[in-house]
Each structure stands twice: as C-alpha cells, then as structure tokens.
ROMI-959585 format. One record per atom (N, C-alpha, C): residue in three letters; chain; atom name; x negated, y, z. Coordinates in steps of 0.001 Angstrom, whole numbers. Example, Ala and Ser with C-alpha at 12.3 -4.5 7.8 and 13.67 -1.06 7.14 Angstrom:
BEGIN
+---------+--------+-------+---------+---------+---------+
| residuo | cadena | atomo |      xx |      yy |      zz |
+---------+--------+-------+---------+---------+---------+
|     ALA |      A |     N |  -13190 |   -5690 |    7800 |
|     ALA |      A |    CA |  -12300 |   -4500 |    7800 |
|     ALA |      A |     C |  -13200 |   -3300 |    7800 |
|     SER |      A |     N |  -12850 |   -2250 |    7080 |
|     SER |      A |    CA |  -13670 |   -1060 |    7140 |
|     SER |      A |     C |  -12900 |      30 |    7870 |
+---------+--------+-------+---------+---------+---------+
//
This chain:
BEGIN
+---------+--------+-------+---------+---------+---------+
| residuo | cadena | atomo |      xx |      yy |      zz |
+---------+--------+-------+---------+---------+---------+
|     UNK |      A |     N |   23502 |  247451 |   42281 |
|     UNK |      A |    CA |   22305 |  248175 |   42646 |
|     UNK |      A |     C |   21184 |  247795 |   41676 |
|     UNK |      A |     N |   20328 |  248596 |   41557 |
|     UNK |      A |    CA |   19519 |  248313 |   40309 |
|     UNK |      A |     C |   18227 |  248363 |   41523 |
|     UNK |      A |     N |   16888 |  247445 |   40711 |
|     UNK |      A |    CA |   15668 |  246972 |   41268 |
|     UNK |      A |     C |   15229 |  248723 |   41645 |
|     UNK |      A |     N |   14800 |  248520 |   43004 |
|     UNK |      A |    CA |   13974 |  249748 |   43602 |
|     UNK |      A |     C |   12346 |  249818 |   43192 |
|     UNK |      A |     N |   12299 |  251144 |   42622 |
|     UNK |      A |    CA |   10420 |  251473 |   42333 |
|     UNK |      A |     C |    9618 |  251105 |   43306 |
|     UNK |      A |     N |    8518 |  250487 |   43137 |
|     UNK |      A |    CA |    7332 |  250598 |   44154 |
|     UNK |      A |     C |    5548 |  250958 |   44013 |
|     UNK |      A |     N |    5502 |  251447 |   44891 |
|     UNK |      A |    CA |    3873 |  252189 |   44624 |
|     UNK |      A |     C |    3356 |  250912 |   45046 |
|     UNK |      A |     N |    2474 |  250705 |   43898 |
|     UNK |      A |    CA |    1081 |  249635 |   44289 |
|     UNK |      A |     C |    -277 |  250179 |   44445 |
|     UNK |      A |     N |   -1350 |  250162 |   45745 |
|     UNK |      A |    CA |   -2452 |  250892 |   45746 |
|     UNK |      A |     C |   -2943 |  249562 |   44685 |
|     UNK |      A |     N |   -4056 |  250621 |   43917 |
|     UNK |      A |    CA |   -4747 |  249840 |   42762 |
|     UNK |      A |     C |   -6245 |  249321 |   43432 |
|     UNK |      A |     N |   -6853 |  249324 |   44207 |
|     UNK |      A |    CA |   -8008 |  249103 |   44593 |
|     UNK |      A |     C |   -8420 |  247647 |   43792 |
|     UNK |      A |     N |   -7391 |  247042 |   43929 |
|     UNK |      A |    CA |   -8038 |  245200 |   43486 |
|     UNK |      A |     C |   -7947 |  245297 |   41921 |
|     UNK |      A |     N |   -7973 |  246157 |   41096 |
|     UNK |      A |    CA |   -8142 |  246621 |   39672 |
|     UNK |      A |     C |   -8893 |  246633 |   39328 |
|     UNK |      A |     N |  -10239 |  245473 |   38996 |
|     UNK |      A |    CA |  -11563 |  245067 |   38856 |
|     UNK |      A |     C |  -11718 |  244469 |   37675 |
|     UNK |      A |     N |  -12408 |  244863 |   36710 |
|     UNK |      A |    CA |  -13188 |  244911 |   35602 |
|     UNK |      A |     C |  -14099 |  244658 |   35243 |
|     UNK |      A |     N |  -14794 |  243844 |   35182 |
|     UNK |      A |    CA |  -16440 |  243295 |   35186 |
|     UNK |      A |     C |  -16719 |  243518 |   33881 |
|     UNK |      A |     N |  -17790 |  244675 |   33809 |
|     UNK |      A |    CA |  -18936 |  244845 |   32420 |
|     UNK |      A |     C |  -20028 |  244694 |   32529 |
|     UNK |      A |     N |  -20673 |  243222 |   31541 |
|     UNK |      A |    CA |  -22213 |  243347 |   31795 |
|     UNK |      A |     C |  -22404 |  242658 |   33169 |
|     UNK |      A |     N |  -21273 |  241691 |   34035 |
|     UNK |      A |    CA |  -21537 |  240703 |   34974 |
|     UNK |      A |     C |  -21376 |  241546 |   36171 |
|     UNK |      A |     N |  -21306 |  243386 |   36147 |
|     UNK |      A |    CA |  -21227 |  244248 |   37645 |
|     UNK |      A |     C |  -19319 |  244275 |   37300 |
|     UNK |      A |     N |  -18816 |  244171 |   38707 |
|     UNK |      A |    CA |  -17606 |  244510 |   38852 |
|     UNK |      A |     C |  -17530 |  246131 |   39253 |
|     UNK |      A |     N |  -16356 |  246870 |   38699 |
|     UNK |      A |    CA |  -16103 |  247790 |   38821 |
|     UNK |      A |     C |  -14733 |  248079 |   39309 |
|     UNK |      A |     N |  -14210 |  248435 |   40411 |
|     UNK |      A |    CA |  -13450 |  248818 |   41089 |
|     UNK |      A |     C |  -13053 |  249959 |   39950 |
|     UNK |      A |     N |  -12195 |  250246 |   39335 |
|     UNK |      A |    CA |  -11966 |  251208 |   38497 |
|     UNK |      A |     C |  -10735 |  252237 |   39351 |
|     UNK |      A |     N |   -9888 |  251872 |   39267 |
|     UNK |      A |    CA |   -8852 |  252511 |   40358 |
|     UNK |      A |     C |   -8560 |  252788 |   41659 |
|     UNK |      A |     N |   -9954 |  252639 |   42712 |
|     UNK |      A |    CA |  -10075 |  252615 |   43695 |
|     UNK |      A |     C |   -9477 |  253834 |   44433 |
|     UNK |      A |     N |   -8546 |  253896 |   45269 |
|     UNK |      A |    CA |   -7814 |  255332 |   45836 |
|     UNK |      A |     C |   -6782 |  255667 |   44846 |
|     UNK |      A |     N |   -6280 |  255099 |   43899 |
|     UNK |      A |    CA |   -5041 |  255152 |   43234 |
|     UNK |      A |     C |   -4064 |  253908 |   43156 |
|     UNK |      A |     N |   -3493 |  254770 |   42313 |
|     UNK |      A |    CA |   -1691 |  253638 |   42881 |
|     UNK |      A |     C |   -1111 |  253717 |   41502 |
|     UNK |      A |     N |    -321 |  253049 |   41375 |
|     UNK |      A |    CA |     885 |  253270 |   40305 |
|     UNK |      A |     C |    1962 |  252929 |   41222 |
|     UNK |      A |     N |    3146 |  253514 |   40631 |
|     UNK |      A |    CA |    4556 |  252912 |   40501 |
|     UNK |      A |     C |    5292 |  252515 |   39691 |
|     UNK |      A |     N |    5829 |  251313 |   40082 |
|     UNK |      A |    CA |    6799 |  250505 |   38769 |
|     UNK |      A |     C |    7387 |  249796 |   39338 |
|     UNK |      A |     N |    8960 |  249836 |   38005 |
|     UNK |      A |    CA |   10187 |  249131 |   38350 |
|     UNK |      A |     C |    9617 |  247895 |   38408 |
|     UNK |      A |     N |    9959 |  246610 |   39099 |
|     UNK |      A |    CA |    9565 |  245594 |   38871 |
|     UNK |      A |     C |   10263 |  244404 |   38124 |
|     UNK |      A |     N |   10020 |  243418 |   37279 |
|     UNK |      A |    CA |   10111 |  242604 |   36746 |
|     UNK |      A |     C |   10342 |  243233 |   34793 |
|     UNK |      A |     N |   10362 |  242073 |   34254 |
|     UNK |      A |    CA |   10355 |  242512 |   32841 |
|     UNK |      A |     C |   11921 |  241675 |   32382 |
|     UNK |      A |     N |   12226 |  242254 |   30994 |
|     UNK |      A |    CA |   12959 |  241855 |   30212 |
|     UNK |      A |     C |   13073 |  240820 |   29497 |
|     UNK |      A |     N |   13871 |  239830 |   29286 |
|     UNK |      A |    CA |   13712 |  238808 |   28589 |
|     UNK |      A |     C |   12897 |  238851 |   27266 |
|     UNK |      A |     N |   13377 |  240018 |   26707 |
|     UNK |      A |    CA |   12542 |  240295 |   25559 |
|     UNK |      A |     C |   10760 |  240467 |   25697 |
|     UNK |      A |     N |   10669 |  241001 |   26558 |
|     UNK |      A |    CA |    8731 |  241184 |   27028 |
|     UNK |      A |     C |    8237 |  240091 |   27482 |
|     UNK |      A |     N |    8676 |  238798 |   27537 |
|     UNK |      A |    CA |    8541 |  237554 |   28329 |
|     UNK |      A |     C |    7586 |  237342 |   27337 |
|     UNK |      A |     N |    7969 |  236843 |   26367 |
|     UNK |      A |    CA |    6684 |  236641 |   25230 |
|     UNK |      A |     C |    5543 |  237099 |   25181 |
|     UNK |      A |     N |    6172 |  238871 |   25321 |
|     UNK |      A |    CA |    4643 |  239680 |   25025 |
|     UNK |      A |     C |    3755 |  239405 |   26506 |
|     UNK |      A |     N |    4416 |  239414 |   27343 |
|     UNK |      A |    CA |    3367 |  239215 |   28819 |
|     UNK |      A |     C |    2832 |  237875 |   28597 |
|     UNK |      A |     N |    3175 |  237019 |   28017 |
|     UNK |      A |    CA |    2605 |  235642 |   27942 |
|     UNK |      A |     C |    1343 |  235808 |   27365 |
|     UNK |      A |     N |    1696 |  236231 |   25992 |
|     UNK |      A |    CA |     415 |  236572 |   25161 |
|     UNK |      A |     C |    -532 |  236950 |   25721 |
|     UNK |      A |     N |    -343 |  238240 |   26247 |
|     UNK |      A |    CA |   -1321 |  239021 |   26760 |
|     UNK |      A |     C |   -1967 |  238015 |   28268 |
|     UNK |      A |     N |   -1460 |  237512 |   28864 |
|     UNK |      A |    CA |   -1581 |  236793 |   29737 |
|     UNK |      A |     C |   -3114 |  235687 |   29358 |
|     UNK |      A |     N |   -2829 |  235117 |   28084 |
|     UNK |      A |    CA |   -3421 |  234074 |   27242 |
|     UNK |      A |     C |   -4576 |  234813 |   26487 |
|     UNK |      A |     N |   -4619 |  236425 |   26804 |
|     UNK |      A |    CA |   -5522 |  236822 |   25765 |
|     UNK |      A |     C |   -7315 |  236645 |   26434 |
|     UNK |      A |     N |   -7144 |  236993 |   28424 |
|     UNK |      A |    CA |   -8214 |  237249 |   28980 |
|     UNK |      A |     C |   -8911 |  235691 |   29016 |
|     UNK |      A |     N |   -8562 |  234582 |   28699 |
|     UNK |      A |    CA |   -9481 |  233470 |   28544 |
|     UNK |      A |     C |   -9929 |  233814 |   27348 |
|     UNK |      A |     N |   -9326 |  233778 |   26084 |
|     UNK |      A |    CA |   -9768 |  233998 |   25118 |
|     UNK |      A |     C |  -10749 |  234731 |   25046 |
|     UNK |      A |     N |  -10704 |  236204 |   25801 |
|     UNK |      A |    CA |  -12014 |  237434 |   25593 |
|     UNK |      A |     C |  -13069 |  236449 |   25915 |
|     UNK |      A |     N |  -13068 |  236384 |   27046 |
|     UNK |      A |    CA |  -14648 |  235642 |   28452 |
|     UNK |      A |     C |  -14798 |  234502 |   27413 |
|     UNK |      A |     N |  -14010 |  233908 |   26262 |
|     UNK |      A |    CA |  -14864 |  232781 |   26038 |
|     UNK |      A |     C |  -15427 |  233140 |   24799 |
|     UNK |      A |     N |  -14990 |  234129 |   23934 |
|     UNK |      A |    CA |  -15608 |  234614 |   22687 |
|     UNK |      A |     C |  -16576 |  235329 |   22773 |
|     UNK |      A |     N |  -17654 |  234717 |   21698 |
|     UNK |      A |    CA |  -19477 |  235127 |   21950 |
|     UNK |      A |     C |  -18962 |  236418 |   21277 |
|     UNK |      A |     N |  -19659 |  237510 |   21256 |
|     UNK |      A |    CA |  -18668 |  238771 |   20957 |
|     UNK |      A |     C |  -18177 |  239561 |   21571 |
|     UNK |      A |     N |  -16909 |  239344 |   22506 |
|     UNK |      A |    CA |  -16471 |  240247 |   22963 |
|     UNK |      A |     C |  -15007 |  240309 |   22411 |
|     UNK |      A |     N |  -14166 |  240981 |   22711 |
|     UNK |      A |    CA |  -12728 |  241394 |   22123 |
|     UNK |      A |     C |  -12321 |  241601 |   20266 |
|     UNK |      A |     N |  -13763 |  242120 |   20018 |
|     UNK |      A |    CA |  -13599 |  241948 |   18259 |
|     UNK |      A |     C |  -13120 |  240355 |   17803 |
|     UNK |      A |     N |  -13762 |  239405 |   18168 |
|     UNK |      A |    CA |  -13378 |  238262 |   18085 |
|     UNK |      A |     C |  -12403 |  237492 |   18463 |
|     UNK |      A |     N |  -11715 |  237970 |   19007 |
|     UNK |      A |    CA |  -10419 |  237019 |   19208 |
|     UNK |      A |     C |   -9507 |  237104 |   18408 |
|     UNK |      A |     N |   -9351 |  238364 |   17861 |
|     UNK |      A |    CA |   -8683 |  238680 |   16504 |
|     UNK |      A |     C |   -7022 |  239229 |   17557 |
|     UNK |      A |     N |   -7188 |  239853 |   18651 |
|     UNK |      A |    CA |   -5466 |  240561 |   18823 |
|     UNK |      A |     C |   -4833 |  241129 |   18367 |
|     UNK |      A |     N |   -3616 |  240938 |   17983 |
|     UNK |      A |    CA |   -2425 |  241181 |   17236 |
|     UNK |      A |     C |   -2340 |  242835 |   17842 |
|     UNK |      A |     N |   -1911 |  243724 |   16671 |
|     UNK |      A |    CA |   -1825 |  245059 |   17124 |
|     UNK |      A |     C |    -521 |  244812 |   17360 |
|     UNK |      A |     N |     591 |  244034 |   16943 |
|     UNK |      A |    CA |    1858 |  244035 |   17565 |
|     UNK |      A |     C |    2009 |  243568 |   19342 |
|     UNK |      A |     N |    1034 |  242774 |   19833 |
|     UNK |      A |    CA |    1111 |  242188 |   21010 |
|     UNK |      A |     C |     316 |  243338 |   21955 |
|     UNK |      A |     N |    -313 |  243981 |   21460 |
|     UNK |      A |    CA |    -777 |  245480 |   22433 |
|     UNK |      A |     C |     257 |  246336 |   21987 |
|     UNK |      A |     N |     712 |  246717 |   21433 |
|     UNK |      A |    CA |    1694 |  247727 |   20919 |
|     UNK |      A |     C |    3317 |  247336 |   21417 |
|     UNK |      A |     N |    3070 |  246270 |   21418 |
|     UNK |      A |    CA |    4625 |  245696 |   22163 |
|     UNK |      A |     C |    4607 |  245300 |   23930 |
|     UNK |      A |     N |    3386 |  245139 |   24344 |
|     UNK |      A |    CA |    3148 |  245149 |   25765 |
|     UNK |      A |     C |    2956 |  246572 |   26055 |
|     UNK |      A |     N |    2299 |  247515 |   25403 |
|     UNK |      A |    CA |    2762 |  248948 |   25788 |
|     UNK |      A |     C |    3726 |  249141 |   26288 |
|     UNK |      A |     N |    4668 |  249189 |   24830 |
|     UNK |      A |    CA |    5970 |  249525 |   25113 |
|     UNK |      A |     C |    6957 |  249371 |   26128 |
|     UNK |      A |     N |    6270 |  247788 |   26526 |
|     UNK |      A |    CA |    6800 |  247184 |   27836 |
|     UNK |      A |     C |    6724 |  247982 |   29431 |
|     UNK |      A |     N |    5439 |  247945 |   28911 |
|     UNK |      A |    CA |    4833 |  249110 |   30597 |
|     UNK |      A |     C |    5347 |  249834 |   30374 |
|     UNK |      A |     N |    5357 |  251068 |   29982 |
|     UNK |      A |    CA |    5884 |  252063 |   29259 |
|     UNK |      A |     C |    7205 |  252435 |   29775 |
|     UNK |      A |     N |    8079 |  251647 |   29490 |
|     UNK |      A |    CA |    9391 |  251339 |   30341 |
|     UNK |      A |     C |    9302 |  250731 |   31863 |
|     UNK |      A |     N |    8447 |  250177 |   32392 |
|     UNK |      A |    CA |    8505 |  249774 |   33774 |
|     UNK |      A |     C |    7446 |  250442 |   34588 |
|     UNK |      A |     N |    6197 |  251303 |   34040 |
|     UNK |      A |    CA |    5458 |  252100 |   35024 |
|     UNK |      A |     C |    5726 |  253343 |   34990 |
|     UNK |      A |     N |    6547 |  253762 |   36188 |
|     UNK |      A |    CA |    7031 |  255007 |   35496 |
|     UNK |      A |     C |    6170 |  256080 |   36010 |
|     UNK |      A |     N |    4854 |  255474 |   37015 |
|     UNK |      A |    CA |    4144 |  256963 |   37546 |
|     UNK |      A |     C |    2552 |  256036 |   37955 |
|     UNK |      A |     N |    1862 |  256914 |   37833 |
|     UNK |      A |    CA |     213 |  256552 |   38645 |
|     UNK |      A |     C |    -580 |  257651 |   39030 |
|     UNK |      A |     N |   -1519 |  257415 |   39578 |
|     UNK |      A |    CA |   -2890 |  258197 |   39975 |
|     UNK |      A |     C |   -3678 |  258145 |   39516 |
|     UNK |      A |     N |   -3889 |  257500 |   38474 |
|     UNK |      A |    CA |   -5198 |  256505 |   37537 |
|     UNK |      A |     C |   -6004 |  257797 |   37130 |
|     UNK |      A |     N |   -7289 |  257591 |   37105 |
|     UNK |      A |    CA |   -7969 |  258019 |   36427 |
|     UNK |      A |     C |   -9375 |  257821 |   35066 |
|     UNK |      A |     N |   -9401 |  258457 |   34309 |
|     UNK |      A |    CA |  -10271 |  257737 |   32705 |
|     UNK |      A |     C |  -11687 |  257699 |   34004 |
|     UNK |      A |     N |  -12150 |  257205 |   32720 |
|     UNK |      A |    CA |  -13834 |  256975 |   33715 |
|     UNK |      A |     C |  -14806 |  258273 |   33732 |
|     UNK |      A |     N |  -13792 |  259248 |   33566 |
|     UNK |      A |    CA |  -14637 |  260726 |   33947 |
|     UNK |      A |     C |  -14180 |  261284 |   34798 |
|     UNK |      A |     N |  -12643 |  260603 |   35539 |
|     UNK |      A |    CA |  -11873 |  261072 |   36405 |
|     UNK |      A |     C |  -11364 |  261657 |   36551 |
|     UNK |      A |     N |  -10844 |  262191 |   35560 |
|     UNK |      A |    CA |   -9871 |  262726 |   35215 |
|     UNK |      A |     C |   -8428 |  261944 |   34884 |
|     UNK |      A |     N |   -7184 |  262735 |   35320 |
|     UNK |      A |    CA |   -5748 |  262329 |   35394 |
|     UNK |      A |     C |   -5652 |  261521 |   33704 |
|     UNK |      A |     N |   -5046 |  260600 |   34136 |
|     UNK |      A |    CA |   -4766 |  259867 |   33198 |
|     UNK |      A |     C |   -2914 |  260845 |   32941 |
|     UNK |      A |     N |   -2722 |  260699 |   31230 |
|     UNK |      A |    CA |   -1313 |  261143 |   30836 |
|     UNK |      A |     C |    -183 |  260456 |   32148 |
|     UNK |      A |     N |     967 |  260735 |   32238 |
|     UNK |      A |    CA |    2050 |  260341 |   33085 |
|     UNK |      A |     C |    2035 |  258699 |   31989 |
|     UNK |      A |     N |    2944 |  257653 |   32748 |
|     UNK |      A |    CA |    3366 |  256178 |   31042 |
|     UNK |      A |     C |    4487 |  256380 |   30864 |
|     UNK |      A |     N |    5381 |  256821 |   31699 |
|     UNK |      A |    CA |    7524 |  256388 |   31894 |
|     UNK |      A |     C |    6919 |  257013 |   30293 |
|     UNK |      A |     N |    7772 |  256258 |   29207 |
|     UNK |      A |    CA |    8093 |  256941 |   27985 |
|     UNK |      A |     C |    7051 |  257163 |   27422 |
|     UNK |      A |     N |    6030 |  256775 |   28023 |
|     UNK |      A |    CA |    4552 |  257714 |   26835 |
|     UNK |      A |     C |    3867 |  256506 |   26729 |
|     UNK |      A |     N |    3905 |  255261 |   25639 |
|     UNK |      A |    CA |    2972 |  254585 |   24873 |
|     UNK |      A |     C |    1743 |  255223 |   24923 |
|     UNK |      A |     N |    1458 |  256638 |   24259 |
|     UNK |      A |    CA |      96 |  256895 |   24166 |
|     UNK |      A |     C |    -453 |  257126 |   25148 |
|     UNK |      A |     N |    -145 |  257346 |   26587 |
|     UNK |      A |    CA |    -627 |  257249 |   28069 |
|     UNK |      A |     C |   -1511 |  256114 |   27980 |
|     UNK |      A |     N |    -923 |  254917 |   28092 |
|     UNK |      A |    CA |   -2296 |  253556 |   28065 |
|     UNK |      A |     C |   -3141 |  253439 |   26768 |
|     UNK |      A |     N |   -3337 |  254025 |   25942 |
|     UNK |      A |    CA |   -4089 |  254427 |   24793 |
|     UNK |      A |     C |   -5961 |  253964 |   25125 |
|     UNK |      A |     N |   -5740 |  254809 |   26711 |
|     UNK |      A |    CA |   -7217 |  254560 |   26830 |
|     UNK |      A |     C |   -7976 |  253729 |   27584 |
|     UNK |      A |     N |   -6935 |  252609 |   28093 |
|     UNK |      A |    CA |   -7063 |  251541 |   29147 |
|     UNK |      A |     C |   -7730 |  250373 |   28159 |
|     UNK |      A |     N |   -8288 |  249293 |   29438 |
|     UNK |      A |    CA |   -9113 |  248624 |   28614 |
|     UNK |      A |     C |   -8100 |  247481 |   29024 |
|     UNK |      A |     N |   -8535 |  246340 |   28153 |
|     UNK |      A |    CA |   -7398 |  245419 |   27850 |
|     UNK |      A |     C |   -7175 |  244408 |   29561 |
|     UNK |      A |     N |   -8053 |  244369 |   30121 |
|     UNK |      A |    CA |   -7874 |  244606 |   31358 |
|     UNK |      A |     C |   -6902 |  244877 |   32275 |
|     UNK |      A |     N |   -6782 |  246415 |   32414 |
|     UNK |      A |    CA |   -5976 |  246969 |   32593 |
|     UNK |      A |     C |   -4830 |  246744 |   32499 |
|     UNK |      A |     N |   -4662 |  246767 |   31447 |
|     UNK |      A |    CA |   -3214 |  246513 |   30614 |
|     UNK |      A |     C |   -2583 |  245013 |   31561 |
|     UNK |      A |     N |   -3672 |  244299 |   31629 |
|     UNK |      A |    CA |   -3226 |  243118 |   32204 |
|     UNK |      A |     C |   -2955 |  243132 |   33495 |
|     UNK |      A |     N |   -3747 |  243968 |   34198 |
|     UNK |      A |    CA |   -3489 |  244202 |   35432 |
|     UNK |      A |     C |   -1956 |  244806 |   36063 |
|     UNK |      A |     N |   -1773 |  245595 |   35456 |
|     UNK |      A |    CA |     -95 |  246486 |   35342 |
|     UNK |      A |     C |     275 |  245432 |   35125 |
|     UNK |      A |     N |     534 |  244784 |   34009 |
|     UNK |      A |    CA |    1741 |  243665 |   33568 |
|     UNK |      A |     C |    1637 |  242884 |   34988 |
|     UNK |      A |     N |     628 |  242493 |   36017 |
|     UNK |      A |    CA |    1009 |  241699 |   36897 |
|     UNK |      A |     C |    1517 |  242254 |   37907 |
|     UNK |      A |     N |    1003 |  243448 |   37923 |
|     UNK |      A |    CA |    1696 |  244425 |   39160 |
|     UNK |      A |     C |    3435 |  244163 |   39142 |
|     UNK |      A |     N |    3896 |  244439 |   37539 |
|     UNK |      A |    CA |    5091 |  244794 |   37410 |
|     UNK |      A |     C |    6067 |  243181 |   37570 |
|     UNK |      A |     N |    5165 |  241929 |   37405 |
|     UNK |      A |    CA |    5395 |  240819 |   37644 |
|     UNK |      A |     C |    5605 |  240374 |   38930 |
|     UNK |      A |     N |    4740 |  241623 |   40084 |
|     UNK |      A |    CA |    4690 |  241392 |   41404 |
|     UNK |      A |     C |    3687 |  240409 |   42204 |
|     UNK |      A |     N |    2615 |  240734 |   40993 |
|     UNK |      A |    CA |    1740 |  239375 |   41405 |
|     UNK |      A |     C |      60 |  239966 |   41545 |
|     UNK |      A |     N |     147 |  240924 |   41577 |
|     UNK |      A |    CA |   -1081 |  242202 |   41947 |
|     UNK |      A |     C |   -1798 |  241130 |   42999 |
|     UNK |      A |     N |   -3657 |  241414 |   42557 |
|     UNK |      A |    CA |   -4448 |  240377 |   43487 |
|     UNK |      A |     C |   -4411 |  240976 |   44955 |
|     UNK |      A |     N |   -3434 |  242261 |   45335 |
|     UNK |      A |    CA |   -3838 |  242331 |   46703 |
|     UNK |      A |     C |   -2388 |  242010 |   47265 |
|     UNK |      A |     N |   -1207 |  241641 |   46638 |
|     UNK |      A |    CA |      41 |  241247 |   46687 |
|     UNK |      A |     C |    -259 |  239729 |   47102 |
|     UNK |      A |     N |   -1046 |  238824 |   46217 |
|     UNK |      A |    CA |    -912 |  237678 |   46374 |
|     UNK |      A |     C |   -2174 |  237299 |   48039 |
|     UNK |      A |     N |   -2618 |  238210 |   48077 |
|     UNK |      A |    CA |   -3395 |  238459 |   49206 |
|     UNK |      A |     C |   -2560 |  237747 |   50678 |
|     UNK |      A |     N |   -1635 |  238465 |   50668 |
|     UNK |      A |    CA |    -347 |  238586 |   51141 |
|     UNK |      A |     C |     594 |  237095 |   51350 |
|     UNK |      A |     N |     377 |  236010 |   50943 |
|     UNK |      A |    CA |     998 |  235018 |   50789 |
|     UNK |      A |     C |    1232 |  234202 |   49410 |
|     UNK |      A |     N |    1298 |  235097 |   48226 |
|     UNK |      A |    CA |    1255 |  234368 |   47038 |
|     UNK |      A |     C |     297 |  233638 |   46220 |
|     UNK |      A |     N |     530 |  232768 |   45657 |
|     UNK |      A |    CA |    -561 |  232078 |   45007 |
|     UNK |      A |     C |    -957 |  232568 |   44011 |
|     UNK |      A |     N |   -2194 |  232927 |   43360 |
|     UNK |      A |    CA |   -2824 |  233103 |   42494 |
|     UNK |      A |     C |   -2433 |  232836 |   41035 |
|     UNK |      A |     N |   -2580 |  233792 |   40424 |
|     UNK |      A |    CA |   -2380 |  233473 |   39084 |
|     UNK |      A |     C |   -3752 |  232864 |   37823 |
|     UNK |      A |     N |   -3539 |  232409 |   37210 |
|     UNK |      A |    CA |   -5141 |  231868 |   36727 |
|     UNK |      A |     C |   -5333 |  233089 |   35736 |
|     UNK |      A |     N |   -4536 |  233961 |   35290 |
|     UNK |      A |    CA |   -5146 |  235448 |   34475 |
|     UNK |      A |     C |   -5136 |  236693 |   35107 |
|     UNK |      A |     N |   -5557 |  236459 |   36770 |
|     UNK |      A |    CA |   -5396 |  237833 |   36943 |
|     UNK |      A |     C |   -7535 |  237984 |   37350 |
|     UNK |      A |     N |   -7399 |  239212 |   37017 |
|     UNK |      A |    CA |   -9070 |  239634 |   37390 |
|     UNK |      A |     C |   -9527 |  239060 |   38658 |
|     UNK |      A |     N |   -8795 |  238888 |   39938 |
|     UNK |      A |    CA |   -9683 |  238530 |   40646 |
|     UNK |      A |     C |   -9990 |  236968 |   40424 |
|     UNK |      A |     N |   -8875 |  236231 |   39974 |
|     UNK |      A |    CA |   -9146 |  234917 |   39176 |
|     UNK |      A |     C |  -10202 |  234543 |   39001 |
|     UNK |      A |     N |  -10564 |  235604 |   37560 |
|     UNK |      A |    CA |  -11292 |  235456 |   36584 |
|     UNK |      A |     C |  -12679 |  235333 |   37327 |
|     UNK |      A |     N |  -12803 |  236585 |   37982 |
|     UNK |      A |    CA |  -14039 |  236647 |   38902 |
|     UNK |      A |     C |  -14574 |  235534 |   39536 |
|     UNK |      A |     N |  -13477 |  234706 |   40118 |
|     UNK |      A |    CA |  -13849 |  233223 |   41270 |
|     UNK |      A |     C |  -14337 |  232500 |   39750 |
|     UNK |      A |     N |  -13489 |  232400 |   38966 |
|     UNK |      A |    CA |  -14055 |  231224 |   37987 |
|     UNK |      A |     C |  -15404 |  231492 |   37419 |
|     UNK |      A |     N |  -15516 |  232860 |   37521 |
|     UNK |      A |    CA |  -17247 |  233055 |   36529 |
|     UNK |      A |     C |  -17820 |  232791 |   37439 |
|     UNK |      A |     N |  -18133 |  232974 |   38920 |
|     UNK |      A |    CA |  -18781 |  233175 |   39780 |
|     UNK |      A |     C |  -19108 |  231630 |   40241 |
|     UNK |      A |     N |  -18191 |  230783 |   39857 |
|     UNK |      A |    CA |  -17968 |  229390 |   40152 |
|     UNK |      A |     C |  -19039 |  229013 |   38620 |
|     UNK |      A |     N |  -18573 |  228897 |   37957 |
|     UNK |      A |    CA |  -19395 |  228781 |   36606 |
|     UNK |      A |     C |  -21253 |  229362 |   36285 |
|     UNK |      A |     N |  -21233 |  230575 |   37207 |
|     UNK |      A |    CA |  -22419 |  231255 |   36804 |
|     UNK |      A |     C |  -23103 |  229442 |   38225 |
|     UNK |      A |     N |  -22367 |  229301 |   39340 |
|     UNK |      A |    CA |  -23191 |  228314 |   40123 |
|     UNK |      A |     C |  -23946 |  227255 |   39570 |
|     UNK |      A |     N |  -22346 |  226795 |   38704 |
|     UNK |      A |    CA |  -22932 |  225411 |   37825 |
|     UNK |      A |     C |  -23899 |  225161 |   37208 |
+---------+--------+-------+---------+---------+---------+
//
C-alpha cells in the first residue's frame, strides 16, 4: 500500500513582514503525499537552516546568499509531494495547481516554501498543536522566539 494523501487546513501559515503577522492562507488547505525521499533529506535540511539565517541577516534574504540549486531542488521536491491546494497570491487569486508544476511555487515567499516542506514532514504548527513537539524552523517557532527576544 502506498502513503495516503492528506488535506492540511493552512490557517497556521504565518509570515511576519515589518514585525505584523500575516495569516496568508487563512481558509485554504493543501494536499500532500506525506514524507520525503532520501534524496530531498538534504534539500529540506537546508532549507530548514535557511529561516535563522534570513531573521539574522541585517538585509533581508539578499544576504544570505541562497543557493538557486537548494530552492530549485526543494521545488522539485514539493512539486512531487503537493499534489493539490487552495492557496491564494496576495491578490487572491488561485494560485497554478504544484503535482508536476515547479513554476506553481514560483511566487511563494521563502516562507512558504518552508511551511509545505513541514506540512509534508507532518509537522504543520497546527499538527504539532495536536501532541507534537515543535520544531525550532517552523513560523510559529520563529514567532515565540522574536516575541521572546523583542521582551529582552
């Protein structure tokens, strides 16, 4: 038997620009096969390792210097494991279908990207809600630690 698809509501898909959080996917869902390939183990790591890097570079994302192979190869990854969503761009409009379409996440912010990879990991912040422990790169994470930090 092969791993069964599952719809994840996206509500906990939070994005902070400029210190306001933004619920970006609020009332949408994706679906995806779950877990990754030995081969994407790497690339989810990376990407995993990239959101400390952003929050700590004065700058912004220009500065960290990301590998177009490590977005282009975590695509590819989703790509193969999200095979459907509701998402919408920030005009709200339907985002492309991903099963097979790289250029579908084209317009997601790196965020994002991270967010799916945990979904498909099974570790979505409203999953771990649920009984699981926290991951230290997922957005709602990130949020406790700035929010902890902005105290200090």
């Amino acid at each position: 038997m092969k791993p069964q698809a599952k719809t994840v509501p996206s509500d906990d898909c939070v994005v902070t620009i400029d210190s306001v959080d933004y619920p970006l996917h609020e009332g949408e869902s994706v679906t995806v096969v779950p877990g990754f390939s030995v081969g994407d183990i790497q690339l989810m790591r990376q990407l995993a390792e990239l959101q400390p890097k952003v929050d700590a570079a004065e700058g912004g994302i220009e500065k960290v210097g990301i590998t177009d192979d490590t977005i282009a190869g975590t695509v590819t990854a989703l790509s193969r494991r999200v095979l459907a969503w509701t998402w919408t761009d920030d005009a709200g409009r339907l985002l492309p279908q991903p099963l097979g379409n790289p250029a579908a996440f084209a317009t997601l912010r790196i965020e994002e990207l991270m967010y799916l990879a945990l979904i498909v990991r099974g570790e979505s912040p409203g999953e771990r809600k649920n009984g699981s422990r926290p991951s230290p790169t997922s957005s709602s994470a990130i949020r406790t630690s700035r929010r902890r930090a902005a105290k200090a």
